[in-house]
C-alpha angles and dihedrals in degrees: 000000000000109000134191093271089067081069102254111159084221079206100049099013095227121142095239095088101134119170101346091318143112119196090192109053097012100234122154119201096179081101096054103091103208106236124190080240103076138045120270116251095257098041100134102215120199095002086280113051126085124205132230141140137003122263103173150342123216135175087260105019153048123210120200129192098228146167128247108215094190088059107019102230139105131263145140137283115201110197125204098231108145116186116245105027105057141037142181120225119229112275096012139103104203120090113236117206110229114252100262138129095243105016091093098049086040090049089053096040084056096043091052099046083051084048090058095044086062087042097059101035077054090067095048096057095124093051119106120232088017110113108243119238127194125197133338121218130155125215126140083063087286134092119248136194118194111206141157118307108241117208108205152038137307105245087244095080083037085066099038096053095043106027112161088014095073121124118247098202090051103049092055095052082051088053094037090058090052090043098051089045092051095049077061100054091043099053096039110039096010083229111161110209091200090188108065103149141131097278088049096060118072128199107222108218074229093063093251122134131211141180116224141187104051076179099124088030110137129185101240107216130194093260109110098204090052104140119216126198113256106259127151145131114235106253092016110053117067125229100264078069094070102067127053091228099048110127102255116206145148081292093071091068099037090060087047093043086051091042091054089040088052090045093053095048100046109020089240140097123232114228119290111250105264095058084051089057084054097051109266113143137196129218117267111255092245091067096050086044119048080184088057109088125215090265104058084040091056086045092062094043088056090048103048102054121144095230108062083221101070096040137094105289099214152003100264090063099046093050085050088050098047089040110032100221092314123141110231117255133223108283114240089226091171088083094057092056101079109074128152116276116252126206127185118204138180110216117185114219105182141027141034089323090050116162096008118137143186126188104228131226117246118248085006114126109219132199110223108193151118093267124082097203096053096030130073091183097049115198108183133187106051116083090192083070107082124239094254100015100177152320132263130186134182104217095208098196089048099037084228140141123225118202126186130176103223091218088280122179105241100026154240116263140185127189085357084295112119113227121233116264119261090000115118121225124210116221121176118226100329146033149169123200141158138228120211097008105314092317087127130025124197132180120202115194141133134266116202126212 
């Protein structure tokens, strides 16, 4: 294993890295606080891939920026690590599966489902817009997919740091591109994505576009009674995505694909499905853009009707309707690069630590505890708070905050209520909680610059 102290950037990879530093790219790791849950900067994967920093950290995976020493490029290493079920210990590589009746069955059931999802991204690799994956192999006791490194932002905090200021031509190139892609996936694999959605679709600095998280993907087949898991997003999934039985088609991604288009556009979401079936309604596209004409208007009305019936079939004719015959152009993407700084803190207001507070890393897990050794976040001075009392991550592309009690003694607790031991709790923007009854209260939340 080669380490940071043999001098590796884990952002650029050169051999300059001195004291949590790196002259060539920059980058500045003194902020990354180092977790039993994720891989050390160093840890050679696969006999060929180095790893360095971390990407992202999601409920059921971990993406690291990394380095491919057959090639010698950089690319990306996404990990099957779900919360929950299971844990590193510190020190160690190999994922160990909690002690629980159902938690091993749970955890290979997960980590076949993520090799499928490489599985099937492997097959699309001539696909454009469509992220490029590599190979697939497990060791450490987990499963692992190397793919393209991708260099720049999903359309969703696009959204969120420019809202009304959008442009319109851009946004449908940018939805032209998926959609095309997607034509191409449909016609040719009969894969469904069944997640299309702002946070799926990344903008390239290079103005490329891509489509990520084939994680809910599923072959359609011609048999009618063919069952699919109930997965969806509220506002972007349709209604035959609500039953296990619906009667799943091209059209399931075209109405995502509308509702993401509409979002971008507007800042707002139109009603999940099932207020639609009840009769809520949303206002046409032309009204919220005056830039929008009464055709493309009309295209994501069609695309976006409750009964699969009535709605645009497939990709090809809701691309026709959005662009009128017009070939998509290069994305500025330039303009999608500038977005507010957000910094997620941790800020203790009782107790012995009283008034202390650390800015956090984003998509790093933390130990907050008595311990130092166990604990990143050390609160001394109260035995009744564990050693490592529990564990706290920022999710940067949710704006979330993932809490987890780390089977502590006294407790973590949130609106008086205790949280359920090794069970992570999500908590938007914003959340107060206790250690040891109420002993200690500590609010996490963001700033923005």
């Amino acid at each position: 294993m080669i380490t940071e102290a043999a001098g590796m950037c884990p952002n650029c990879f050169a051999f300059h890295y001195v004291d949590g530093r790196c002259p060539d790219c920059g980058y500045s790791g003194m902020a990354d606080s180092a977790n039993a849950q994720t891989l050390p900067p160093g840890t050679l994967l696969g006999n060929r891939y180095m790893v360095g920093r971390i990407l992202g950290i999601g409920g059921f995976g971990i993406t690291y920026k990394a380095f491919d020493t057959l090639y010698q490029r950089i690319c990306a290493i996404k990990e099957f690590a779900p919360s929950g079920l299971a844990y590193r210990k510190w020190g160690g590589l190999t994922m160990e599966i909690h002690n629980n009746s159902n938690a091993a069955s749970y955890y290979q059931h997960g980590m076949q489902r993520f090799i499928e999802e490489a599985q099937k991204l492997k097959t699309l690799e001539n696909v454009p817009a469509v992220v490029q994956v590599w190979e697939c192999f497990q060791e450490n006791n987990t499963a692992y997919f190397a793919m393209e490194f991708l260099d720049g932002t999903d359309l969703k905090h696009v959204i969120k740091a420019m809202g009304a200021t959008v442009n319109s031509k851009d946004i449908t190139n940018i939805i032209v591109k998926i959609g095309s892609a997607m034509d191409i996936i449909h016609r040719t694999t009969n894969i469904l994505h069944r997640d299309i959605s702002p946070d799926n679709i990344y903008i390239l600095k290079n103005g490329g576009v891509k489509l990520l998280d084939f994680g809910s993907a599923r072959q359609k087949t011609m048999d009618e009674r063919q069952e699919f898991t109930v997965e969806f997003k509220k506002g972007f999934a349709p209604f035959e995505q609500y039953s296990r039985n619906g009667k799943q088609g091209h059209y399931t991604d075209v109405y995502a694909l509308a509702s993401t288009y509409y979002y971008s556009l507007t800042g707002v979401m139109i009603p999940d499905a099932m207020s639609r079936l009840d009769g809520r309604t949303y206002t046409p596209l032309y009204q919220m853009r005056p830039d929008i004409t009464q055709e493309v208007s009309a295209a994501v009305d069609r695309a976006l009707e409750v009964d699969y019936r009535k709605r645009t079939q497939s990709m090809a004719e809701f691309i026709q309707g959005i662009s009128q015959g017009k070939e998509p152009e290069p994305v500025d993407s330039h303009n999608y690069q500038q977005e507010k700084k957000v910094t997620p803190y941790l800020e203790v207001l009782t107790g012995s630590a009283a008034g202390v507070r650390w800015n956090l890393p984003k998509d790093m897990l933390v130990v907050i505890g008595r311990s130092a050794k166990q604990s990143n976040i050390v609160i001394g001075g109260n035995r009744n708070i564990s050693k490592g009392h529990c564990n706290l991550l920022y999710d940067g592309k949710s704006g979330e905050f993932l809490l987890t009690d780390l089977s502590s003694t006294n407790g973590v607790y949130v609106d008086n209520q205790r949280l359920e031991p090794q069970k992570t709790y999500r908590y938007k923007t914003e959340v107060q909680f206790s250690l040891a009854n109420n002993q200690c209260i500590i609010k996490a939340g963001v700033s923005y610059e």
